[in-house]
C-alpha positions as CSV (number, residue, x, y, z in Angstrom):
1,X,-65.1,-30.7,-75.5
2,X,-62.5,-31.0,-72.8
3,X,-62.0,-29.7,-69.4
4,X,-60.0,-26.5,-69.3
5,X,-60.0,-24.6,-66.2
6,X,-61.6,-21.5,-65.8
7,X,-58.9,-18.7,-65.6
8,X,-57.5,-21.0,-69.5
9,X,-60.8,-20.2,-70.7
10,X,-60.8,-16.4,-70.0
11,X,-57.0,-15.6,-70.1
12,X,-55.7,-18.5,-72.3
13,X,-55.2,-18.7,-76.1
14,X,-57.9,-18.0,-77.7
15,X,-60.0,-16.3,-75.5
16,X,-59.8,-12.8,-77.7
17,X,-61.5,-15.3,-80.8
18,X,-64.0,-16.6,-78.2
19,X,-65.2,-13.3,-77.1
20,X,-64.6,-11.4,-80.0
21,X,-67.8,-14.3,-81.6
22,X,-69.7,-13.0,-79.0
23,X,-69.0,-9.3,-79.1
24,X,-71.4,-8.7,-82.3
25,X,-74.6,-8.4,-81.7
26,X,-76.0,-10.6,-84.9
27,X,-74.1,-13.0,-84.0
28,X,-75.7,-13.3,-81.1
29,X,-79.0,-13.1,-82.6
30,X,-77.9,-15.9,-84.6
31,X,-77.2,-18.0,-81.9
32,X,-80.6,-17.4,-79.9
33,X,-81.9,-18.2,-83.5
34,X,-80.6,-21.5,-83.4
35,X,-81.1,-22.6,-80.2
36,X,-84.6,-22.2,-81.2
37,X,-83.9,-24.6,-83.9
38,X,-81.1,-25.8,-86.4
39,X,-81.5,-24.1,-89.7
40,X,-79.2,-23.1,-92.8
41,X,-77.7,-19.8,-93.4
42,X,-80.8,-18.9,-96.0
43,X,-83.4,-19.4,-93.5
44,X,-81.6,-17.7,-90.9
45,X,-80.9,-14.3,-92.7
46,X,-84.9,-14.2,-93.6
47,X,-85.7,-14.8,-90.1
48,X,-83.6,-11.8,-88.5
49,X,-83.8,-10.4,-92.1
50,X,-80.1,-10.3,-92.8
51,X,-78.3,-10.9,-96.1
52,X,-77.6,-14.3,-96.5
53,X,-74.1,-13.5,-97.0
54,X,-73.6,-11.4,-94.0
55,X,-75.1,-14.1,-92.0
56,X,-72.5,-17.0,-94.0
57,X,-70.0,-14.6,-92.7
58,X,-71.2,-14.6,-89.0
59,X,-71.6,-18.3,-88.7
60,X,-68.2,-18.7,-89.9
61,X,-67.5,-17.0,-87.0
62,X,-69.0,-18.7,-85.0
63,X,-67.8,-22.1,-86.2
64,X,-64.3,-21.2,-85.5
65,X,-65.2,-20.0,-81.9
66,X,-67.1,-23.4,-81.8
67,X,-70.3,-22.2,-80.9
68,X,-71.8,-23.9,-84.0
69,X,-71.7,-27.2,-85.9
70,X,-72.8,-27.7,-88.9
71,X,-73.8,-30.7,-90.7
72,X,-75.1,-31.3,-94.4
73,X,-78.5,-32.4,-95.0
74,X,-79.4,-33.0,-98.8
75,X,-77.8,-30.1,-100.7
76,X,-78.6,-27.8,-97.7
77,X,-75.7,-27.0,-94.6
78,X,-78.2,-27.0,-91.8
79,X,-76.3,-25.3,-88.4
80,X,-76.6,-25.6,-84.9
81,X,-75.5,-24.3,-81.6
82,X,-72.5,-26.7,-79.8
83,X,-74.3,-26.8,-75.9
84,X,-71.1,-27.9,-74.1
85,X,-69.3,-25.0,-75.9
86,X,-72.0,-22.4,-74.5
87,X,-72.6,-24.3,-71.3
88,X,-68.3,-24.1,-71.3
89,X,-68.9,-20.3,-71.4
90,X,-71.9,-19.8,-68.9
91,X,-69.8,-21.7,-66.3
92,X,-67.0,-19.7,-66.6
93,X,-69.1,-16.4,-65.8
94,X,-70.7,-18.2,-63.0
95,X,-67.0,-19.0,-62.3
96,X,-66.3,-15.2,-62.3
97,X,-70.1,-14.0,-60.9
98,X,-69.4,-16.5,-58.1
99,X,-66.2,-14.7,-57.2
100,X,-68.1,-11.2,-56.9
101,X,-70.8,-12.4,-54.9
102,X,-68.2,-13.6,-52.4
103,X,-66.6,-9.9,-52.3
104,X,-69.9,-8.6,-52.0
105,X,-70.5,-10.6,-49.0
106,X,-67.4,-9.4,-47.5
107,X,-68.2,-5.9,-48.4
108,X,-71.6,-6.5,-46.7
109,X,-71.0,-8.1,-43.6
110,X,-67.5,-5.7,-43.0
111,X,-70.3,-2.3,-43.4
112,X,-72.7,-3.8,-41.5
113,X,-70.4,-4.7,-38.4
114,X,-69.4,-1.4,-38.4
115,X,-72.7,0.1,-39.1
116,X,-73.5,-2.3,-35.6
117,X,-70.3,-1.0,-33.8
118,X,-71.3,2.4,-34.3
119,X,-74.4,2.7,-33.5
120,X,-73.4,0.7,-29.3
121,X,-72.5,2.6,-26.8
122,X,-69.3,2.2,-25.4
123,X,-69.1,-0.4,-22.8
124,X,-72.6,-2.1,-24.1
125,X,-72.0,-5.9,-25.4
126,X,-72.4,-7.0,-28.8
127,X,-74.5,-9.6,-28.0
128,X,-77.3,-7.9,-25.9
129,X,-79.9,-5.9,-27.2
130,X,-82.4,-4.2,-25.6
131,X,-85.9,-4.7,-26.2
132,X,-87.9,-1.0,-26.6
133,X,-91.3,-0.9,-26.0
134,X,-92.5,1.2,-29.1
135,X,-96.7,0.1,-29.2
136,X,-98.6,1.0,-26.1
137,X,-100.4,-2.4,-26.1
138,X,-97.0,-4.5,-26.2
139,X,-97.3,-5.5,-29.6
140,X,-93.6,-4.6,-30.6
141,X,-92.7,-7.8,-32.2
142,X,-89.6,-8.4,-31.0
143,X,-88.3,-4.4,-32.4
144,X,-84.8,-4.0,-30.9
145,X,-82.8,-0.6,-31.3
């Protein structure tokens, strides 16, 4: 599979198809199915108790996205899920969950220098806090206002 950046693989052509595979429930069941191990489209639609034509119809799917291969064994078409097309996917959301944790950060660290600015007098430094003696015995482990 080759390298497409990111923002291709979410905004690009083809992304609706991509998505769309994943947007039905049995066809994600289908694919934890598989990644348990490779079966054919009989076998599957017993396990998650399925039609066997419904679950044809789903893999198709699923092949066209490229989330599955499929190769012939005997006179059976044994399936399996393509691990650089779902590891292709899973790095895209960390891609995108990577990109909200950073905001969040911001989000934190901007509410909690305020929260800090507003609870200082005016005049008292940033940097110095006093120490408050809270326990009788002195045991205040380091507790600052």
């Amino acid at each position: 599979m080759n390298e497409r950046p990111p923002t291709e693989l979410l905004l690009g052509e083809g992304a609706d198809e991509t998505f769309a595979a994943l947007a039905d429930r049995t066809r994600r069941q289908i694919l934890v199915r598989l990644a348990e191990r490779p079966d054919d489209a009989g076998a599957i639609a017993r396990d998650l108790e399925v039609s066997r034509q419904a679950v044809a119809k789903h893999l198709r799917v699923l092949e066209e996205a490229g989330f599955v291969r499929a190769a012939k064994q005997s006179r059976r078409r044994v399936h399996h899920v393509d691990a650089a097309r779902v590891r292709e996917i899973s790095d895209l959301l960390g891609v995108v969950a990577h990109g909200w944790d950073r905001r969040l950060a911001g989000i934190r660290a901007e509410v909690e220098q305020r929260a800090a600015a507003s609870d200082r007098p005016h005049g008292d430094s940033p940097h110095r806090a006093k120490s408050v003696r809270i326990f009788p015995d002195g045991d205040d482990a380091g507790i600052r206002p």
